[in-house]
C-alpha positions in Angstrom: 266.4 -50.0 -3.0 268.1 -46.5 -4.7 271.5 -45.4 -3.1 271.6 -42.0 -1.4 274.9 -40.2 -2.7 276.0 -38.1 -0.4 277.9 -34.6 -2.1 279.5 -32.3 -0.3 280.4 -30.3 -2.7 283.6 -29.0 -4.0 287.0 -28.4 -1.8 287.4 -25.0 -3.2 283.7 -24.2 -4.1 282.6 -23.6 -0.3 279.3 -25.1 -0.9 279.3 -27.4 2.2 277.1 -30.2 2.3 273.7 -29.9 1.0 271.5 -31.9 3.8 268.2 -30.7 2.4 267.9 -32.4 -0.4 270.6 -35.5 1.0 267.9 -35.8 3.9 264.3 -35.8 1.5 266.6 -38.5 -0.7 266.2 -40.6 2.0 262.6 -40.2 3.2 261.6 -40.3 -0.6 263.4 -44.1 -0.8 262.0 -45.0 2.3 258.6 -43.9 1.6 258.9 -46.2 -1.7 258.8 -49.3 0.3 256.3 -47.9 3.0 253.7 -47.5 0.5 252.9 -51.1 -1.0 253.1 -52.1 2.8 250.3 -49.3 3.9 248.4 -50.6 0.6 248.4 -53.9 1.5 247.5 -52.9 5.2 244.7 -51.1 4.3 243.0 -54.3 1.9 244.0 -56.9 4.7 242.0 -54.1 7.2 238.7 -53.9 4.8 239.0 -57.8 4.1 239.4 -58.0 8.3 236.1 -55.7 8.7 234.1 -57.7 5.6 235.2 -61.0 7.7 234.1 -60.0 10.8 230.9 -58.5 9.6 230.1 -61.9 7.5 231.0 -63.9 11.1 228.6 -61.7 12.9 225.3 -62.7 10.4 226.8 -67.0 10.4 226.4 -66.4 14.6 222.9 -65.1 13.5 222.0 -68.0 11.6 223.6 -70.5 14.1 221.6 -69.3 16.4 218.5 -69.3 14.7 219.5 -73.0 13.6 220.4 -74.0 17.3 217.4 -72.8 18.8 214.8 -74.5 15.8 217.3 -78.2 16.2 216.8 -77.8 20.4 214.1 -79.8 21.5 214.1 -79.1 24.8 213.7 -75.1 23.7 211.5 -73.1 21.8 210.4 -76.6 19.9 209.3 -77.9 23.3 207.3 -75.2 24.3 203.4 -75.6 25.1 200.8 -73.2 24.8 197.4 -74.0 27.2 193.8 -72.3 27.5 190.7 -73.1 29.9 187.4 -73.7 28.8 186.2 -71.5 31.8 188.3 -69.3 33.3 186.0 -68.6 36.5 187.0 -72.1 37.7 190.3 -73.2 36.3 193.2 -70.7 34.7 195.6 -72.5 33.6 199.3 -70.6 34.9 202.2 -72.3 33.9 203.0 -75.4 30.8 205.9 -76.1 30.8 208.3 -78.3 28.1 207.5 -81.7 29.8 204.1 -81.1 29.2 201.9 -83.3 26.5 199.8 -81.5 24.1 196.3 -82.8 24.1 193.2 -82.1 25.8 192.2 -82.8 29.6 188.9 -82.4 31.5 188.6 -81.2 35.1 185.3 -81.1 37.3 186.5 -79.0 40.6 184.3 -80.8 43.3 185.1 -78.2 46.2 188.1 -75.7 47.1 190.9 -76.0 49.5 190.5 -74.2 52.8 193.2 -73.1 54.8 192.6 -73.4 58.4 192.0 -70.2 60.3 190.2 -68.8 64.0 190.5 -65.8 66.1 191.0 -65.1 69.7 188.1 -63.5 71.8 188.0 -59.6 71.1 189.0 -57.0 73.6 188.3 -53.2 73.9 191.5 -51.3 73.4 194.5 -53.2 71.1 196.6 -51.8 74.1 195.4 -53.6 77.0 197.3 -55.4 79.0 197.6 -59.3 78.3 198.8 -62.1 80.8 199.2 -66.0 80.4 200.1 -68.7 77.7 199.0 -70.2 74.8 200.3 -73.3 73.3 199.7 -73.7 69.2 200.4 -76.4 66.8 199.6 -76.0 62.7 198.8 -79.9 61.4 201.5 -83.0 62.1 204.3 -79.9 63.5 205.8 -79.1 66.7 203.4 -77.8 69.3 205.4 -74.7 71.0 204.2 -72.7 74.2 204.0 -68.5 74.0 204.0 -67.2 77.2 203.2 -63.6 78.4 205.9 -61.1 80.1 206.5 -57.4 80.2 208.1 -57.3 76.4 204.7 -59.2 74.5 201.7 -59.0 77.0 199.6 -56.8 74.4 197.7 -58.4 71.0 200.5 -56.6 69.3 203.6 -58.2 70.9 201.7 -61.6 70.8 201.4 -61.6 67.5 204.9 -60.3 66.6 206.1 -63.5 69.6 203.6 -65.8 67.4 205.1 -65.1 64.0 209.3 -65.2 64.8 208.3 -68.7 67.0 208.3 -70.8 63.6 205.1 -72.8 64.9 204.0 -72.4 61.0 201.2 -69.9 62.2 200.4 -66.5 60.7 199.3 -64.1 63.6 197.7 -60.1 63.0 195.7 -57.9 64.6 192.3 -56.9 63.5 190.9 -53.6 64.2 187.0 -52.9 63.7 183.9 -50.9 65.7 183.6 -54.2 67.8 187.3 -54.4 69.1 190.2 -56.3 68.8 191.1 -59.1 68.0 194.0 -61.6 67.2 194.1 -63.6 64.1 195.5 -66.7 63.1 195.8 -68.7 59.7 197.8 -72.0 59.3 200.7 -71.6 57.0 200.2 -74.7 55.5 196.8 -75.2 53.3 194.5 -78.2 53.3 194.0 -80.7 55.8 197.3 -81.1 56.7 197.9 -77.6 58.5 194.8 -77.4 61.1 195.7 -75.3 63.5 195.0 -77.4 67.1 195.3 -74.8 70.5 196.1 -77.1 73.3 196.1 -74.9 75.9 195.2 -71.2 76.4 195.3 -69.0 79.5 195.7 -65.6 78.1 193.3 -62.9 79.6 192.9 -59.5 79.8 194.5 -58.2 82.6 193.2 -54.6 82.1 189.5 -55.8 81.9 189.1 -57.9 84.9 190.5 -60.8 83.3 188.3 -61.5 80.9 189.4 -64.8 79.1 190.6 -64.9 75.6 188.7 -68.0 74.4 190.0 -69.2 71.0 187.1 -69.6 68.1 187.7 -71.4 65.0 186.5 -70.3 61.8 187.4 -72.1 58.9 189.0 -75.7 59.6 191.4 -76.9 56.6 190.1 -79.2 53.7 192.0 -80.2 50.8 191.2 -79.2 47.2 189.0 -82.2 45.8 188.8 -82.6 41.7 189.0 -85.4 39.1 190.9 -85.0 36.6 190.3 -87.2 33.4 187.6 -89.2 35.5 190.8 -89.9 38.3 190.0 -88.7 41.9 192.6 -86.6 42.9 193.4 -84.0 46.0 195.3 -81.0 46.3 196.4 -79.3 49.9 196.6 -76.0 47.2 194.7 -74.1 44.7 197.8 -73.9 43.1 198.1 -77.3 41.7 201.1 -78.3 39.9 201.9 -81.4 38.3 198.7 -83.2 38.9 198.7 -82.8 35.0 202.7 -83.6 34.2 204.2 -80.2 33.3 201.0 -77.8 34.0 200.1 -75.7 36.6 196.9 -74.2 37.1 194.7 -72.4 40.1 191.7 -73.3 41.6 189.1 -70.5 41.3 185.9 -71.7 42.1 183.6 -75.3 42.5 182.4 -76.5 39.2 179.1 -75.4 38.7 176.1 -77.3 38.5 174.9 -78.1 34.6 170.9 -78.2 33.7 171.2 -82.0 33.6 172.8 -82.2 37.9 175.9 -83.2 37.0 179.3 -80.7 37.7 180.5 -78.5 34.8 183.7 -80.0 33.0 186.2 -78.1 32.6 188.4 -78.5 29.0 192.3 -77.7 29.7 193.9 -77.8 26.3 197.5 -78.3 26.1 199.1 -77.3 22.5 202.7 -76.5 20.7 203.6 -73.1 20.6 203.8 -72.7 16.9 203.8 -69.0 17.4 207.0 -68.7 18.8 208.4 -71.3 15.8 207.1 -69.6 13.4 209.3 -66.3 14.9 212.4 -68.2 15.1 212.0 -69.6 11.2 211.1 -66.0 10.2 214.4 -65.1 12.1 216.0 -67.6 10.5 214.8 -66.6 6.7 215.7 -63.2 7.3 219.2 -64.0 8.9 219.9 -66.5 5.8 218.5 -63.5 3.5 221.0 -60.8 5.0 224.2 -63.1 4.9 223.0 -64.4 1.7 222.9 -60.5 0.5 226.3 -59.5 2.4 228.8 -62.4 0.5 226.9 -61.2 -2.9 227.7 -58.0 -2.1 231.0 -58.9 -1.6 231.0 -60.6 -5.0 230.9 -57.5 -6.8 232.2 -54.0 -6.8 231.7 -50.8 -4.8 229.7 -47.7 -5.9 233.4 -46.6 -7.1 233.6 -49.3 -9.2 236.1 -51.1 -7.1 236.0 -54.7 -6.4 234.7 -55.4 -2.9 237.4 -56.6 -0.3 236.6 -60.1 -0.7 235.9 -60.2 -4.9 237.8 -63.4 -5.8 238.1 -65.0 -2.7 238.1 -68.6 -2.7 236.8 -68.3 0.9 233.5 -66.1 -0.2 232.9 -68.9 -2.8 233.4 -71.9 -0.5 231.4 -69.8 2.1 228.5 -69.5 -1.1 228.9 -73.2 -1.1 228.2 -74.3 1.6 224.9 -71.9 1.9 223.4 -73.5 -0.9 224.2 -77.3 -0.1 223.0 -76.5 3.7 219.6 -76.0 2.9 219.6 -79.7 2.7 222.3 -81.8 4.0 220.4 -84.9 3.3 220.7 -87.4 1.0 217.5 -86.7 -1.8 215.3 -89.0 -1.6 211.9 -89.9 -3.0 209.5 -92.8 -4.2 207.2 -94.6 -6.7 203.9 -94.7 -6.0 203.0 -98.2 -4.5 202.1 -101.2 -6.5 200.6 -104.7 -5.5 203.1 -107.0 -4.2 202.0 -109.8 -5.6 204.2 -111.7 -8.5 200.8 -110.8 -11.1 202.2 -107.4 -11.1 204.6 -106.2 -14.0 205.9 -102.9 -15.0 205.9 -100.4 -18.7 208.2 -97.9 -19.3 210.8 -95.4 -17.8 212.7 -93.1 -15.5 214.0 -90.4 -16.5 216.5 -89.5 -13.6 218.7 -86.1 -13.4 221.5 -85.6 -10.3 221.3 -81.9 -10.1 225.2 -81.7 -10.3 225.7 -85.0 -12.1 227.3 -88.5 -11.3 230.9 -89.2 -11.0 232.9 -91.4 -13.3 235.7 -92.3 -11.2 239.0 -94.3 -12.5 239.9 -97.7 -12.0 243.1 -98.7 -13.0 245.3 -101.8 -13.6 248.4 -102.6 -11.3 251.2 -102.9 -13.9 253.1 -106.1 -14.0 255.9 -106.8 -16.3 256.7 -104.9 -19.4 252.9 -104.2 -19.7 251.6 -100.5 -20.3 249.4 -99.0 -17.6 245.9 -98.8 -18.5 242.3 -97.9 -17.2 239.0 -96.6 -17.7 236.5 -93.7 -15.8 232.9 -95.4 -15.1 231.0 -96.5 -17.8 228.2 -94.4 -18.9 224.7 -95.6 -20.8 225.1 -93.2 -23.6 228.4 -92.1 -25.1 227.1 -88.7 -26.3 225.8 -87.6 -22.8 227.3 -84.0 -21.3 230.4 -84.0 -19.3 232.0 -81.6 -16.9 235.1 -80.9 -14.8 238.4 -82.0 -15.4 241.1 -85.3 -15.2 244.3 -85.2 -13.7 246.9 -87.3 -15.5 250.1 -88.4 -14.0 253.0 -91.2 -16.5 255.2 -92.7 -13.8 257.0 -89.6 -12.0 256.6 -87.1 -14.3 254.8 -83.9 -13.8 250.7 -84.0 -13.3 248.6 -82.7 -16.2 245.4 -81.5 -15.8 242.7 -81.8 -18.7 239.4 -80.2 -18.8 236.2 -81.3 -20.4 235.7 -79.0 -23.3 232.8 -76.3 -23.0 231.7 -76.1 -26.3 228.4 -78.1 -26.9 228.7 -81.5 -28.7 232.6 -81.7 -27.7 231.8 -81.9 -23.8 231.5 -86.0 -24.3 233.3 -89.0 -23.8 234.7 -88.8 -27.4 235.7 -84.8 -27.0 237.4 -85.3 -23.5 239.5 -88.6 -25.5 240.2 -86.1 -28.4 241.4 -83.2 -25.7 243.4 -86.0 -24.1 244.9 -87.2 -26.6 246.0 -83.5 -27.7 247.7 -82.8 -24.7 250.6 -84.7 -25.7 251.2 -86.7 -22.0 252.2 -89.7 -23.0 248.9 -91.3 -22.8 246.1 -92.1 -25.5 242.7 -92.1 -24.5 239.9 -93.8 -26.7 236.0 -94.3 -26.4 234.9 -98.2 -25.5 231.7 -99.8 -26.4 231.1 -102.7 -24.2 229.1 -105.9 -24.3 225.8 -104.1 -22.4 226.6 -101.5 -25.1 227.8 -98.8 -22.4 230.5 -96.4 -23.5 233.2 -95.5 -21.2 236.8 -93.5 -21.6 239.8 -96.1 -21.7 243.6 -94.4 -20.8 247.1 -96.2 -22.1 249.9 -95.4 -21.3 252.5 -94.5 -23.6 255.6 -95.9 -21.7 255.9 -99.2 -20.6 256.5 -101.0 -17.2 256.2 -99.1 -13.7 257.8 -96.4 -15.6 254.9 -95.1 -17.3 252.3 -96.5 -14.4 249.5 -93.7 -14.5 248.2 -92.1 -11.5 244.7 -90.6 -12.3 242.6 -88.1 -10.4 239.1 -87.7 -12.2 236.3 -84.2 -11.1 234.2 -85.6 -14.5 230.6 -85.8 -13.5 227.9 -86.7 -16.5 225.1 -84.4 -16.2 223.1 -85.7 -18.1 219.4 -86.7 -17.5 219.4 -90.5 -17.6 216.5 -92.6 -18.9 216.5 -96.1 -16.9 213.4 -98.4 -19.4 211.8 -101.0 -17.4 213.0 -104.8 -18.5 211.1 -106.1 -21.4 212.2 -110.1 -20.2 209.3 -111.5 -18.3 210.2 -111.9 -14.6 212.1 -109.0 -15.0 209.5 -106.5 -16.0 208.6 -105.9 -12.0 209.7 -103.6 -9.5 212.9 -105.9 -8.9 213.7 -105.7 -12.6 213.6 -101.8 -12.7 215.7 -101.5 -9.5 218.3 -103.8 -10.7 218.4 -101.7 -14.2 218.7 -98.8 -11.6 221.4 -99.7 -9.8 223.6 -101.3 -12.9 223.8 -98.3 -14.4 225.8 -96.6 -12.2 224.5 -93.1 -12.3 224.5 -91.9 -9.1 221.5 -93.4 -7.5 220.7 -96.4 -5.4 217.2 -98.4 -5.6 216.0 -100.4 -3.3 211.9 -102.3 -2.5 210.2 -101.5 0.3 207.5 -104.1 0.8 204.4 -103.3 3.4 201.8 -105.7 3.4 200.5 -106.4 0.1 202.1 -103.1 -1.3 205.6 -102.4 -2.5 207.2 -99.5 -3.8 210.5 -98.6 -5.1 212.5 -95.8 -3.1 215.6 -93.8 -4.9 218.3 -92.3 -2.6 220.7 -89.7 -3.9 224.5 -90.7 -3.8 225.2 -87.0 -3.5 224.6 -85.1 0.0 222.9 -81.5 -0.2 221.6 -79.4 -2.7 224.3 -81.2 -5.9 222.2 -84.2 -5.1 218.7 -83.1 -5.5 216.8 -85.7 -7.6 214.8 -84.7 -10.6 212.9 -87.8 -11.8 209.8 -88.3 -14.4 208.1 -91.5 -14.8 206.6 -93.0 -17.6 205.9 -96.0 -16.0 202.5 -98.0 -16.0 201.7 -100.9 -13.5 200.0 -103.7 -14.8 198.4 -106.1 -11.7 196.6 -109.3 -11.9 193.8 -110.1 -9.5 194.7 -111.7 -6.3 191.6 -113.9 -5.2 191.6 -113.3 -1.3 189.7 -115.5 1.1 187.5 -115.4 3.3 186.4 -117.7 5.9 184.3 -118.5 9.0 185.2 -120.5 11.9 183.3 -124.1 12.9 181.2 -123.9 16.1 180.3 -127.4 18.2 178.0 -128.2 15.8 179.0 -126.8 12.2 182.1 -127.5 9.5 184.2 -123.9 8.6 183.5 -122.5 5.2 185.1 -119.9 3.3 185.4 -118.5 -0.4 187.6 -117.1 -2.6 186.6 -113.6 -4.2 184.4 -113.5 -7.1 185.8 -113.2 -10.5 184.4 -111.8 -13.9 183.6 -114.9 -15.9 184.2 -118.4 -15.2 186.4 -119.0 -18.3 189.0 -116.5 -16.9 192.3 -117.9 -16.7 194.6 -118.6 -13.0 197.8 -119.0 -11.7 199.3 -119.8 -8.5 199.0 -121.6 -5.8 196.6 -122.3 -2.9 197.3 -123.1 1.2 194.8 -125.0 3.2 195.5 -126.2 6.7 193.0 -128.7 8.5 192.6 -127.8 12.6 196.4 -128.5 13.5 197.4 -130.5 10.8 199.9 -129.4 8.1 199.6 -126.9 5.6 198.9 -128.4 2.0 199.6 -126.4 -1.2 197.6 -127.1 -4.4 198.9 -125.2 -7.4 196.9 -124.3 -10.4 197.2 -126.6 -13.3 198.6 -125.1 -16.2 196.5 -127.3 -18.5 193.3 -126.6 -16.7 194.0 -123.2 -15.1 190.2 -122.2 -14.4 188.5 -121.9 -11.3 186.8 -125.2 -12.3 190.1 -126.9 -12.6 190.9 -125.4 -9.4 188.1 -127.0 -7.4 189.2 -130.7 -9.4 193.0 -130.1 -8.2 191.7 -129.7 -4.3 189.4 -132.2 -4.3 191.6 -134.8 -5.5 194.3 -133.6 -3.2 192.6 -135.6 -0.7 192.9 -133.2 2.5 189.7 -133.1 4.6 188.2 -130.1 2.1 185.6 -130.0 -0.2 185.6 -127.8 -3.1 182.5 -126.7 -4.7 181.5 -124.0 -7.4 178.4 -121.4 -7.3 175.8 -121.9 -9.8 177.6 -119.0 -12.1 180.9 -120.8 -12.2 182.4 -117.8 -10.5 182.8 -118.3 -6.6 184.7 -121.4 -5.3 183.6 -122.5 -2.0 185.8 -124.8 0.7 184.2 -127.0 3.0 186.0 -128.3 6.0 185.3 -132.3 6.4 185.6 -132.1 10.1 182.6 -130.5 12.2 184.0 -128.8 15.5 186.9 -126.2 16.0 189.0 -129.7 15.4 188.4 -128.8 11.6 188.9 -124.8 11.7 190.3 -123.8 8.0 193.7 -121.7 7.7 193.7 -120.8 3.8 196.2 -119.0 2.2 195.7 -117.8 -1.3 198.2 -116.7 -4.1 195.4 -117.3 -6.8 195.9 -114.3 -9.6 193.2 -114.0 -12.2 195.6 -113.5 -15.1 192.5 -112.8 -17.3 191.1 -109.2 -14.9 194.1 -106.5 -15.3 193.9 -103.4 -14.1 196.7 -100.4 -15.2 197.4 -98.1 -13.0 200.7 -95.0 -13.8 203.7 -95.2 -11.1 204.4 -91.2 -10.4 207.8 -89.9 -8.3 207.3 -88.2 -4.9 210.0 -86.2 -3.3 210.7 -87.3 0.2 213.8 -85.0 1.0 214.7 -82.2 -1.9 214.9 -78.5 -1.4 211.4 -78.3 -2.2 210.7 -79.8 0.8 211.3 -77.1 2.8 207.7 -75.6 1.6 206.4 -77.9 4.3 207.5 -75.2 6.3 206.4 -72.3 4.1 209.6 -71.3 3.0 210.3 -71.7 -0.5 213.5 -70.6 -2.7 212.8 -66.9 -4.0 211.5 -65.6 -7.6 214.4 -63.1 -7.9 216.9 -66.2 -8.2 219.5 -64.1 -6.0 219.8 -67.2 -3.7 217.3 -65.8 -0.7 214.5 -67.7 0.7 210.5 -66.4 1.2 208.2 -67.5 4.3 
């Protein structure tokens, strides 16, 4: 801060004090340190208002997300139509309805019960007497006649506030009037029942007012997927779970006699998805649009209040990788389980944002120099990124980045950048015995003193070709994923066996989009036939017979081994002998095996026959065969499917857009 001198002037001048200029000295220093605050304010103001505007579109999106992950919401919601309208129409589904199709015949209505007392001249006349009501299974209650209710009118109004559960009006016509009443409840339950009635008309010689039913209740009778149900209403809700629906009419009578059915089809509302994942896309699209926005300059060529921000580029992040928060997944196409099959060729496997090579290090002990290496790799010359952190003992942490320029961004150019940084440590390439490289650290300084503490961001991003075993009894499915998973690249493999089919599954080590799997195969399945059998069972009277399935030639060569169990006793194997591995040599081994079967060969040599030596169920055959014909191959190719990659999201319709500005299309 400047000093203000403060002059006033010469003792003999007369001059006095110039406060002018002493008083804009001060506002001038003062204004010096106001500005860079103001400036400051005013970024930290347009950051505050970019913020805010990028929270509003993420509540956008979370909403969108929250409503498509609610499945008691919008992804519950049903959708339901009427084959014929003049019957049935279908009102309400709700979400605990079950989509699928129902059928309803509509035998008869349901009435409500109704009558009418005897008519009189005038609505005015004067009434006298009681009545006593009752609507179903309620309580029966009395109306009697005084000065305040002796007219139809009064009645009525004494009927309706009495709670009997009895509607009561006045109908006017040419003839009369008359009182009505309806039951409040419908169906059988809510007959109305009139015990006693005295009323008359007091004005017309006391003519009686007799009470005449018209309409007695009956429940709504239907059947409903060929169940007989009843309904006091026609409003009928939750016969079907979750649907409502009103009775309209009987089900009329088809050419044939029988009663019209009625098709009530229950679906998902995929309109109202298909809104919410437009919503969504064009939600992701906008705050997609705002942070790159943001990651650029303003039509004044200024930077945009956010340009730079580690937050807009975390925020960028964490866009991308949420499209698929998964691990990637996918699968070889299936292959016969059977030990006949064995595997050609290779996978070519990419991590879309590499593997890491961590660091494993040695405790120090003694006078010994700390050592270690990153994770070994399967070729030396494959392309590196990201950086290694180097700490000797307690001295200061030195960071060392992969050099960018192709053909130095290996193993061999990180060692040579290492080894230039003058830390105290030498880094050198290592071949080992399964002729993987890796990157080996020593430290310079011996004993705890110069014990290295090693943070590693190197990823090899390479693509990574995995060759099926060439040992036999490695070159299956087992073999590959064992090759897989030694070579440490980011990827497990494991065998999923279903019935006679097995297939192998990759699973990304890496969450999101960084862990999206691009894999090619080469590889070609080679599968020996597996002879099945097939058999049928003794009766009282006859032995059980089966056969194995037919080969080409009778000189064709076997392998394996045969099951055969007699009724309940135990379960013999006979394996193929090596030195006469034909389906002749077969029959030879069971029949000398000397367990209750006969083995016998068709005329062509091709078909071998079993024969059980026991008539009756006592000598029922269970056969088991593991027979291969190793002479019939067949080769089939073993192609990669995506189960869970960002492509996957075109089962939705919504793929990644052609402008490559990050936005998605539906």
């Amino acid at each position: 801060m400047g000093t203000v001198g403060l002059s006033f002037g010469s003792p003999t001048s007369g001059a006095g004090f110039d406060v002018s200029t002493t008083v804009a000295s001060i506002v001038g220093n003062l204004q010096n340190i106001e500005t860079p605050w103001k400036t400051q304010l005013t970024s930290l103001q347009a950051q505050d208002t970019a913020i805010s505007s990028l929270g509003t579109l993420m509540s956008n999106l979370s909403n969108d997300l929250s409503q498509l992950t609610d499945f008691t919401g919008i992804m519950a919601q049903k959708t339901g139509s009427s084959s014929d309208t003049n019957v049935l129409q279908l009102t309400a589904a709700t979400s605990s309805a079950v989509a699928g199709t129902h059928t309803v015949v509509v035998n008869n209505l349901a009435l409500t019960s109704s009558g009418y007392l005897n008519p009189i001249s005038k609505s005015t006349d004067t009434l006298s007497g009681s009545i006593t009501l009752q609507a179903g299974s309620g309580t029966a209650q009395t109306i009697t006649l005084d000065s305040t209710n002796n007219t139809l009118s009064g009645l009525a109004k004494t009927i309706n506030s009495s709670g009997v559960g009895i509607t009561a009006s006045v109908l006017t016509d040419s003839a009369g009037s008359r009182l009505s009443l309806v039951s409040g409840t419908a169906g059988a339950s809510g007959n109305i029942t009139i015990s006693a009635n005295s009323i008359v008309d007091s004005s017309s010689l006391n003519s009686a007012l007799g009470y005449n039913k018209t309409v007695t209740g009956k429940d709504a009778s239907m059947t409903v997927d060929g169940v007989d149900l009843t309904s006091s209403s026609n409003t009928v809700s939750n016969l079907i779970p979750g649907l409502t629906f009103q009775l309209l009419a009987p089900s009329t009578k088809e050419p044939d006699g029988t009663l019209e059915q009625v098709q009530v089809i229950i679906g998902n509302d995929n309109s109202a998805v298909e809104s919410t994942i437009k919503a969504l896309v064009s939600d992701y699209n906008a705050l997609v649009s705002a942070t790159s926005t943001q990651d650029g300059m303003d039509s004044s060529g200024n930077p945009e209040p956010l340009f730079g921000s580690p937050t807009l580029s975390l925020l960028q992040q964490q866009l991308l990788s949420g499209l698929n928060m998964q691990n990637p997944n996918g699968n070889l196409d299936a292959v016969g389980a059977n030990t006949g099959t064995t595997l050609t060729g290779s996978l070519s496997i990419k991590v879309a944002g590499g593997f890491a090579l961590n660091y494993d290090g040695a405790a120090v002990t003694g006078s010994e120099a700390s050592s270690g290496t990153l994770t070994s790799i399967a070729n030396a010359g494959d392309t590196l990124a990201g950086s290694i952190s180097i700490q000797v003992g307690t001295g200061t942490t030195q960071t060392v980045n992969v050099p960018t320029t192709l053909g130095d961004n290996t193993l061999a150019g990180l060692a040579s950048a290492i080894n230039t940084a003058s830390i105290g440590v030498t880094a050198s390439v290592v071949t080992n015995s399964d002729r993987s490289s890796s990157l080996s650290l020593l430290s310079g300084t011996s004993g705890t003193d110069g014990t290295l503490t090693v943070g590693s961001s190197i990823k090899d991003t390479s693509v990574q070709t995995i060759k099926v075993p060439t040992t036999s009894g490695d070159n299956t499915l087992a073999g590959l994923a064992s090759a897989i998973n030694s070579a440490n690249i980011g990827v497990s493999a494991t065998i999923v066996t279903k019935g006679t089919q097995s297939t192998l599954s990759l699973l990304s080590q890496t969450a999101g989009s960084n862990g999206a799997l691009t894999v090619t195969s080469t590889i070609a399945a080679t599968s020996e036939a597996l002879l099945g059998y097939s058999g049928t069972s003794a009766t009282s009277t006859t032995a059980a017979t089966g056969t194995l399935s037919s080969i080409s030639s009778a000189c064709n060569m076997l392998a394996g081994s045969i099951s055969i169990k007699v009724g309940t006793g135990a379960a013999q194997t006979v394996n193929v002998d090596p030195a006469n591995a034909t389906l002749s040599g077969l029959a030879d081994a069971i029949n000398n095996a000397g367990i209750g079967v006969t083995a016998s060969l068709s005329t062509d040599g091709k078909k071998l026959s079993l024969l059980s030596g026991t008539v009756g169920t006592t000598g029922n055959l269970t056969v088991t065969s593991n027979i291969l014909d190793t002479t019939d191959t067949t080769v089939t190719n073993v192609n990669y499917a995506n189960s869970s990659d960002l492509s996957g999201l075109s089962s939705l319709g919504i793929t990644v857009s052609k402008k490559a500005d990050g936005t998605l299309t539906f």
